[in-house]
C-alpha positions as CSV (number, residue, x, y, z in Angstrom):
1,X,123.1,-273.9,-12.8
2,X,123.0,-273.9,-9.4
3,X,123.8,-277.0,-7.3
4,X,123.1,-278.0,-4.0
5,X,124.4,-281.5,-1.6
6,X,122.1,-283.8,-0.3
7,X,123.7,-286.8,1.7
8,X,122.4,-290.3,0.3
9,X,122.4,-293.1,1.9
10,X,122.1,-296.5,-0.1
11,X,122.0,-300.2,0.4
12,X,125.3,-301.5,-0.2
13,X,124.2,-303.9,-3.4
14,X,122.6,-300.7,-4.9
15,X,125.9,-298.3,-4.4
16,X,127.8,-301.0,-5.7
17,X,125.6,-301.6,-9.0
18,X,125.3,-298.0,-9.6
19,X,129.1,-297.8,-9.4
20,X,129.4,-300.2,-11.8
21,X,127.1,-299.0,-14.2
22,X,128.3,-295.9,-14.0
23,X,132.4,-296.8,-14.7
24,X,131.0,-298.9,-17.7
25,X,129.1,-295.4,-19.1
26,X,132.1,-293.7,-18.2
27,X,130.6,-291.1,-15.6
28,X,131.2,-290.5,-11.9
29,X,128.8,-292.5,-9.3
30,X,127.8,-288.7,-8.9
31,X,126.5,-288.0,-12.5
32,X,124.9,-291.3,-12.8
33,X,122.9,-290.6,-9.7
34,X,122.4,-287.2,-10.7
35,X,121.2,-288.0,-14.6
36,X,118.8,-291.0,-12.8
37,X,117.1,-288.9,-10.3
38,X,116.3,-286.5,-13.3
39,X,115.1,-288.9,-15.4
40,X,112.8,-290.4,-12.5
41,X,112.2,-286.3,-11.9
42,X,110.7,-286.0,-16.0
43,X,109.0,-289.7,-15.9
44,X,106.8,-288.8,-12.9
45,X,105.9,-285.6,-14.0
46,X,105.4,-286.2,-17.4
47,X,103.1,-289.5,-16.3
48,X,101.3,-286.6,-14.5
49,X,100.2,-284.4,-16.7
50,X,99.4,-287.5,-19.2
51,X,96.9,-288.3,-16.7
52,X,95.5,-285.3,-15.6
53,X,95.2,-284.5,-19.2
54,X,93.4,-287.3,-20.0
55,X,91.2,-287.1,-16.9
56,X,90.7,-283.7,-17.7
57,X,86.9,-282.7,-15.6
58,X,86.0,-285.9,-14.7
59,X,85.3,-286.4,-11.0
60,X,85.7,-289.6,-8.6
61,X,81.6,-290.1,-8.9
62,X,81.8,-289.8,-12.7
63,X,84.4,-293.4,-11.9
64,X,81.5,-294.6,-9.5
65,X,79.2,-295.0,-12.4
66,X,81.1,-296.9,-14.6
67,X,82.0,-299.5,-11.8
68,X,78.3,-299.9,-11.2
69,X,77.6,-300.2,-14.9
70,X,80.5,-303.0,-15.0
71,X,79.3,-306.8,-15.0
72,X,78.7,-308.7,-12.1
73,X,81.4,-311.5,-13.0
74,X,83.8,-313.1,-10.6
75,X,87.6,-312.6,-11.7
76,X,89.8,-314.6,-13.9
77,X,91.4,-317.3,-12.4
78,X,94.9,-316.1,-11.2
79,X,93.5,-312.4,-11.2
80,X,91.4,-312.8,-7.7
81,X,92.9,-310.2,-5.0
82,X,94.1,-313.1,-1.9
């Protein structure tokens, strides 16, 4: 496997809680980072081929007609954009 450097730079609180979660899993700060960023890596590109799958052919208009199908109703209380 080839490996290559990349200089991070991190809030202080963040370094430090990453440190310690990595000494309690017993890893380097270095392999915790590593093993996050590729588990951020698979989520995202799992998430998108979930969705493109289940979009498969269906086009933005295809969207436009459902919104303009939906009800005419005001929002829930609490659930109003401010």
């Amino acid at each position: 496997m080839s490996k290559s450097t990349y200089p991070l730079k991190l809030p202080n609180s963040i370094k430090e809680a990453a440190a310690e979660l990595a000494r309690i899993d017993g890893v380097s700060l270095n392999q915790f980072i590593a093993a996050a960023v590729a588990e951020k890596v698979g989520v995202l590109r799992t998430a998108n081929e979930f969705l493109k799958q289940r979009a498969g052919n269906a086009t933005p208009q295809d969207l436009v007609r459902y919104l303009r199908a939906a009800p005419k109703i005001p929002p829930v209380e609490g659930d109003a954009v401010t």
